[in-house]
Backbone as CSV, one residue per row, in Angstrom:
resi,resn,N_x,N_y,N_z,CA_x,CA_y,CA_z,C_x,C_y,C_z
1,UNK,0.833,-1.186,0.000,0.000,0.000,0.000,0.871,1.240,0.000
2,UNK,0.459,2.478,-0.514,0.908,3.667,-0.612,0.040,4.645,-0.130
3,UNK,0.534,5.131,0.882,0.193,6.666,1.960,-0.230,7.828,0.850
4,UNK,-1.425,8.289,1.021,-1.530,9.855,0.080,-1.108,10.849,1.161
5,UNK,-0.955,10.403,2.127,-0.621,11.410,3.224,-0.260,11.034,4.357
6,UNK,-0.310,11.843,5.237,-0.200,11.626,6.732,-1.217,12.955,7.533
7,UNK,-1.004,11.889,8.743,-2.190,12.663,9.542,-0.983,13.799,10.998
8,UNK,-1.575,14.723,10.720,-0.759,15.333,12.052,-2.046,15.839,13.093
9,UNK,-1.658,15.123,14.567,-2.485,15.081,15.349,-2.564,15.558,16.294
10,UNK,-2.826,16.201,17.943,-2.124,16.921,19.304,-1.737,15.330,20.212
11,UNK,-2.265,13.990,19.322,-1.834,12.960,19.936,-0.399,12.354,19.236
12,UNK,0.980,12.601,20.360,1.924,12.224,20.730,2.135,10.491,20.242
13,UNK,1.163,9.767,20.917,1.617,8.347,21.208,-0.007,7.844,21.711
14,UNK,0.038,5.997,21.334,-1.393,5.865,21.938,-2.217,5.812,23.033
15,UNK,-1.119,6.217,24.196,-1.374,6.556,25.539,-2.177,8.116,25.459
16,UNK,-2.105,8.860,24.476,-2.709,9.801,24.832,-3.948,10.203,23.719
17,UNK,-4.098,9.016,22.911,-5.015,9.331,21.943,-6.357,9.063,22.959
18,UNK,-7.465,9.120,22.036,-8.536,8.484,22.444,-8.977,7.180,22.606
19,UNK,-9.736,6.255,22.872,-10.157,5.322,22.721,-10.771,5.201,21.666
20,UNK,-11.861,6.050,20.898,-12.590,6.307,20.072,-12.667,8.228,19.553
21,UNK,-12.275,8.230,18.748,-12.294,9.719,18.290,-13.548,10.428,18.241
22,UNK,-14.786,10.030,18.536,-15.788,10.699,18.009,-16.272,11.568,19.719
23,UNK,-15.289,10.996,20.171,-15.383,11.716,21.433,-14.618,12.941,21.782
24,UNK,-13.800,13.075,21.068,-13.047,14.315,21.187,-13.414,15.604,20.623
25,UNK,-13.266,16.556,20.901,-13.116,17.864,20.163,-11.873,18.495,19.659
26,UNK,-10.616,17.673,19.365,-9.393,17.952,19.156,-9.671,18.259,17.616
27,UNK,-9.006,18.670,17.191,-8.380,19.319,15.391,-7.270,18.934,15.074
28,UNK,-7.491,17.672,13.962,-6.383,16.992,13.823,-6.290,17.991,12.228
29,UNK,-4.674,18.008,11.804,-4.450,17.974,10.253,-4.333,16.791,9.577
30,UNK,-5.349,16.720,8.109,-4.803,15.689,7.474,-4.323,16.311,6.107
31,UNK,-2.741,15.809,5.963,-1.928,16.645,4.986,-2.138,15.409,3.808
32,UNK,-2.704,15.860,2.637,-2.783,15.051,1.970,-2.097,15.494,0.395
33,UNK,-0.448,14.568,0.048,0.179,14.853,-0.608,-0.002,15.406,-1.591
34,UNK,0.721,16.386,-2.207,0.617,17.705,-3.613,0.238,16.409,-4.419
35,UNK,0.846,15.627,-4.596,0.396,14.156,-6.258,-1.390,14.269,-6.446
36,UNK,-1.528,14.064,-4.757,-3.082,13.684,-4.937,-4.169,15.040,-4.321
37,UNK,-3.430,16.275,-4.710,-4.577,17.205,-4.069,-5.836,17.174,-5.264
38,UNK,-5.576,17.044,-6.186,-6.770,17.326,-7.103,-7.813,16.479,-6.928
39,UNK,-7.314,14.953,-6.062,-8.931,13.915,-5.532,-8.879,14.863,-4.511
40,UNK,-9.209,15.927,-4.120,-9.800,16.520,-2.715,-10.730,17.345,-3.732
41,UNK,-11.026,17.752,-4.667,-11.835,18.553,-5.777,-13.373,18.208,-4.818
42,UNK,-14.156,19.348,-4.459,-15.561,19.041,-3.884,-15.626,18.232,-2.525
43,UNK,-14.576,18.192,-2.350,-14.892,17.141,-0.895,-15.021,18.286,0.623
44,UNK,-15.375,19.906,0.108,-15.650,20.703,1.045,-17.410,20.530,1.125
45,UNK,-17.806,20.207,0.530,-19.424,19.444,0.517,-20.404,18.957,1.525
46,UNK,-19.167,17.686,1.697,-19.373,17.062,2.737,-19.005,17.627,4.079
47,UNK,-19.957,17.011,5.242,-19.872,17.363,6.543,-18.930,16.379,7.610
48,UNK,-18.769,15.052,6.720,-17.991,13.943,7.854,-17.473,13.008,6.100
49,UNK,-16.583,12.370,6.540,-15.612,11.878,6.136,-14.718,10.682,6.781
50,UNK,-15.071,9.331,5.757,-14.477,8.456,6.306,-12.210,8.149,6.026
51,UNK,-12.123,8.174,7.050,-10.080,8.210,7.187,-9.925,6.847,7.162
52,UNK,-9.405,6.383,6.390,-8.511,5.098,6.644,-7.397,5.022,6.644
53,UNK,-6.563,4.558,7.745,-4.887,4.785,7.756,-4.396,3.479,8.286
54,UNK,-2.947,4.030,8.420,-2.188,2.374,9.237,-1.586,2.816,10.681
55,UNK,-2.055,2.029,11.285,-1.483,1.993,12.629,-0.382,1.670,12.292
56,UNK,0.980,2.661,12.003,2.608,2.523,11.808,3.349,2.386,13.205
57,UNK,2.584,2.447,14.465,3.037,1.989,15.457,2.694,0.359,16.349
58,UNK,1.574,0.216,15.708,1.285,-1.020,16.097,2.211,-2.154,16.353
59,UNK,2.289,-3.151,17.015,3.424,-4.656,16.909,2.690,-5.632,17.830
60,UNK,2.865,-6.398,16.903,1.681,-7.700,17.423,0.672,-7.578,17.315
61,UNK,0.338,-8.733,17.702,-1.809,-8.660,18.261,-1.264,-10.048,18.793
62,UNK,-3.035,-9.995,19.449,-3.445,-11.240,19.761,-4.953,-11.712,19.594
63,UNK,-5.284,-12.809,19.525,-6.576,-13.275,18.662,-7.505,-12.855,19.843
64,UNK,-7.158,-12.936,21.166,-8.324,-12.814,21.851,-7.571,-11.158,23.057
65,UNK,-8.733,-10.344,23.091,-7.787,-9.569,23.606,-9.149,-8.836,24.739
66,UNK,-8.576,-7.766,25.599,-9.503,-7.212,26.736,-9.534,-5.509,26.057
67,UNK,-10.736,-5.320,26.249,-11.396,-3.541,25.545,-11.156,-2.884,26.906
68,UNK,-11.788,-1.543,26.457,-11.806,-0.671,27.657,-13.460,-0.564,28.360
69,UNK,-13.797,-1.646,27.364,-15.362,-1.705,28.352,-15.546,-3.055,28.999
70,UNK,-14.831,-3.785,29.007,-14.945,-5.303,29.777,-13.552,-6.227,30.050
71,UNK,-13.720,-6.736,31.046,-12.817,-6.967,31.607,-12.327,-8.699,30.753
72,UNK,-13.681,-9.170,30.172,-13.610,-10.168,29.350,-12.758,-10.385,28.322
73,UNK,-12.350,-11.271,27.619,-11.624,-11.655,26.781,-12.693,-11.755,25.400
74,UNK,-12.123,-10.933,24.507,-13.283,-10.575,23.142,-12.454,-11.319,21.583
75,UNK,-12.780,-11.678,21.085,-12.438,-11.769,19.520,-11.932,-10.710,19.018
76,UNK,-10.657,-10.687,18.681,-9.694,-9.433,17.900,-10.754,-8.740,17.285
77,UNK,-11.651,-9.801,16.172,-12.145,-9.413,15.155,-13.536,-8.543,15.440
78,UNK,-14.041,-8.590,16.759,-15.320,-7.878,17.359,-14.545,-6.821,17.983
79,UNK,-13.325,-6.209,18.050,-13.150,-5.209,18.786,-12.464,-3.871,17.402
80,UNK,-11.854,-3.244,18.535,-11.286,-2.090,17.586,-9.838,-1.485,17.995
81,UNK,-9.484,-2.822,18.391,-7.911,-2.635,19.061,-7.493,-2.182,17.599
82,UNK,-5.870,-1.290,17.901,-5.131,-1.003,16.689,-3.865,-2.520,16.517
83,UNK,-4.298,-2.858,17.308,-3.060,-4.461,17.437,-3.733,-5.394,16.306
84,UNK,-3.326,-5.280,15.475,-4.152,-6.374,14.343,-3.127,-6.652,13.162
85,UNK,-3.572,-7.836,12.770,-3.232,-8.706,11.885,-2.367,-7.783,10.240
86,UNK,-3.500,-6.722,9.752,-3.183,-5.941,9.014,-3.621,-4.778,9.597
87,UNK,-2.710,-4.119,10.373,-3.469,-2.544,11.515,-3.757,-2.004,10.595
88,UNK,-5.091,-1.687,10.141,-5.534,-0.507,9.378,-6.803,-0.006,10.340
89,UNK,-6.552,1.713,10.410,-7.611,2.120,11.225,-8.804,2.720,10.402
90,UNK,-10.072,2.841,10.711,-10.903,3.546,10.004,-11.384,4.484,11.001
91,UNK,-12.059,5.686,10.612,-12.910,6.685,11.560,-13.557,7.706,10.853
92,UNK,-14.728,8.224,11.039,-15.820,9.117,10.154,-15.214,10.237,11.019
93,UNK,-14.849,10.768,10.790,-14.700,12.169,11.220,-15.007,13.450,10.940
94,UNK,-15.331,14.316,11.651,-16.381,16.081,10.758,-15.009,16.750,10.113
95,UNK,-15.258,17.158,9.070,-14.994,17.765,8.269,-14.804,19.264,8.570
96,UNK,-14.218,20.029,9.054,-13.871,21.314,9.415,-14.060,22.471,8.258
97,UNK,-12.726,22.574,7.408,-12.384,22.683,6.482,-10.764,23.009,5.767
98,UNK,-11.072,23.061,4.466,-9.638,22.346,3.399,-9.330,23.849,2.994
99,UNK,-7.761,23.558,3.213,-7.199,24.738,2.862,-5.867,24.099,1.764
100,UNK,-6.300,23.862,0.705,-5.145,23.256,-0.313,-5.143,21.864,-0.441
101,UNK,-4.228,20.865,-0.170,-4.345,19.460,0.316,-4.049,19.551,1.487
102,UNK,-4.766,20.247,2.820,-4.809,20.229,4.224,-6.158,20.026,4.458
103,UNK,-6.222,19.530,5.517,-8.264,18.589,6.235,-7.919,18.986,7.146
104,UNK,-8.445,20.068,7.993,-9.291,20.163,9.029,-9.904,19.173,9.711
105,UNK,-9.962,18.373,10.610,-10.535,17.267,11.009,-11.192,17.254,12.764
106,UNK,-12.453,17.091,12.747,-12.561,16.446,14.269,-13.386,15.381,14.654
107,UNK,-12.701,14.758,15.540,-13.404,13.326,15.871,-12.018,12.469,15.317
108,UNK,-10.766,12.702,15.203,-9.656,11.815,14.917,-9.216,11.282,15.947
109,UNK,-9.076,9.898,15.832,-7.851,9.203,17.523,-6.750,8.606,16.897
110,UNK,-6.441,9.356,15.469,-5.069,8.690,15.154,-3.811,9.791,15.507
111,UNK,-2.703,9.014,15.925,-1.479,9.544,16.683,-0.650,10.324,15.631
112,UNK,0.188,11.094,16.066,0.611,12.393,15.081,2.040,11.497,14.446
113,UNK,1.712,11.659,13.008,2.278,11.052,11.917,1.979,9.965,11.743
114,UNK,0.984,9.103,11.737,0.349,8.044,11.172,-0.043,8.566,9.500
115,UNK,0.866,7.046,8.558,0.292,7.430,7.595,-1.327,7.308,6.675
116,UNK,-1.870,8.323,6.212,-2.585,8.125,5.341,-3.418,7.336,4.261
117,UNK,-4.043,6.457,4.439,-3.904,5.535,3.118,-5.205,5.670,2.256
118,UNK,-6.331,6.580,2.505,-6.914,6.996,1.959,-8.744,7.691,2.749
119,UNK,-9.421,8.495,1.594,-10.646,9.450,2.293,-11.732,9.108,1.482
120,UNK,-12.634,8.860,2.315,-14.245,8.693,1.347,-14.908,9.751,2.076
121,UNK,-16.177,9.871,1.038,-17.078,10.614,1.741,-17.898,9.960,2.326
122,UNK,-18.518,10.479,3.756,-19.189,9.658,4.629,-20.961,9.738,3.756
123,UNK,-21.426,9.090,3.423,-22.913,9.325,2.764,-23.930,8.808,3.219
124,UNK,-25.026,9.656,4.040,-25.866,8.837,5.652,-26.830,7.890,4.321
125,UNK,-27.013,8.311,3.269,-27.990,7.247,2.547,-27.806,6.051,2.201
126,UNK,-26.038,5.998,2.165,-25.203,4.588,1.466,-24.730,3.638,3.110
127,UNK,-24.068,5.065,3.836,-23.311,4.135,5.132,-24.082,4.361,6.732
128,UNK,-25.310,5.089,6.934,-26.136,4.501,8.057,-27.057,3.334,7.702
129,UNK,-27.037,2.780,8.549,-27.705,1.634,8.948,-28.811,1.890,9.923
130,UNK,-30.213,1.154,10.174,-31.278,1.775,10.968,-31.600,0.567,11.944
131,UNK,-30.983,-0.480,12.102,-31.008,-1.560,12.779,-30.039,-2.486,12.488
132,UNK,-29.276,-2.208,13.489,-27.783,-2.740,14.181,-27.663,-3.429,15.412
133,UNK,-26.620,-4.490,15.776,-26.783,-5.139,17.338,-25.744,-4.661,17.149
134,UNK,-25.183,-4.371,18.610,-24.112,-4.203,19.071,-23.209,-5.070,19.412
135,UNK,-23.413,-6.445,19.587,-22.863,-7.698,19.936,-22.426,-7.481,21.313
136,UNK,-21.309,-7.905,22.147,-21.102,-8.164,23.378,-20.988,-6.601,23.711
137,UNK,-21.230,-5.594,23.426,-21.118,-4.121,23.852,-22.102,-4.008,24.349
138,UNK,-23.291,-4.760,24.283,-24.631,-4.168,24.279,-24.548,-3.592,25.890
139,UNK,-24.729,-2.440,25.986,-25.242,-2.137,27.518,-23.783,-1.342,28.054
140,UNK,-22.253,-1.559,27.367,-21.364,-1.445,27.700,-20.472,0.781,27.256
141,UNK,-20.983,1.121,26.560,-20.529,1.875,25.337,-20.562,2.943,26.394
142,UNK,-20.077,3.997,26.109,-19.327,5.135,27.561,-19.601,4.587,28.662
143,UNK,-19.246,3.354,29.503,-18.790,2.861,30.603,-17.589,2.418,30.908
144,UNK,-16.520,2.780,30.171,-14.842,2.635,30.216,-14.528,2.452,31.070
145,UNK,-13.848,1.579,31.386,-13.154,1.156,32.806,-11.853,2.138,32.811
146,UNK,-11.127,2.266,33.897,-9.990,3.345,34.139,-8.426,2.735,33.925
């Protein structure tokens, strides 16, 4: 895979990111390389925006691992650890606004210089859903253990 960019973030390291970005009010930059500013054409439109990048700090995983909402042992594949097999992160994040190939971003929990690997537009007609389970979260979701 090839980075169109990188993300610059006020998160240092993953001790100080979020758990989930949609909780924050931080303003991340996403610098997205001179090659590819012209795919940013109209993407001031949109209000949220899906990020997909690589956890470039990640090392290891493990198949069964513990969240920040249960003390249980979960399926890699039901959680949203960045410890994975192929770390790629995703996150919808609001759309601020673009000044050249620069994104304005909030709602990011990726760590400052994670690279880039690409931006969709978030579209509530194509990517909400109106009946969803939560699977073993159910009941769990802002109850974070410390």
């Amino acid at each position: 895979m090839k980075p169109i960019g990188i993300i610059h973030s006020p998160y240092k390291n993953r001790g100080t990111a979020p758990y989930q970005g949609y909780k924050s009010e931080e303003i991340s930059q996403i610098e997205v390389f001179r090659e590819f500013e012209e795919g940013l054409k109209d993407i001031e439109g949109f209000s949220h925006i899906i990020v997909i990048y690589w956890f470039h700090k990640s090392q290891g995983y493990h198949l069964l691992v513990k969240t920040p909402w249960d003390e249980s042992l979960h399926g890699l594949f039901t959680t949203r650890s960045p410890h994975r097999p192929c770390p790629l992160g995703l996150t919808v994040v609001e759309l601020i606004s673009r000044e050249k190939n620069i994104l304005m971003v909030k709602g990011l929990d990726a760590i400052d210089g994670t690279p880039l690997l690409d931006i969709k537009p978030y579209i509530t007609e194509v990517d909400k859903r109106s009946v969803v389970k939560p699977g073993w979260l159910e009941g769990k979701l802002g109850k974070e253990r410390n």
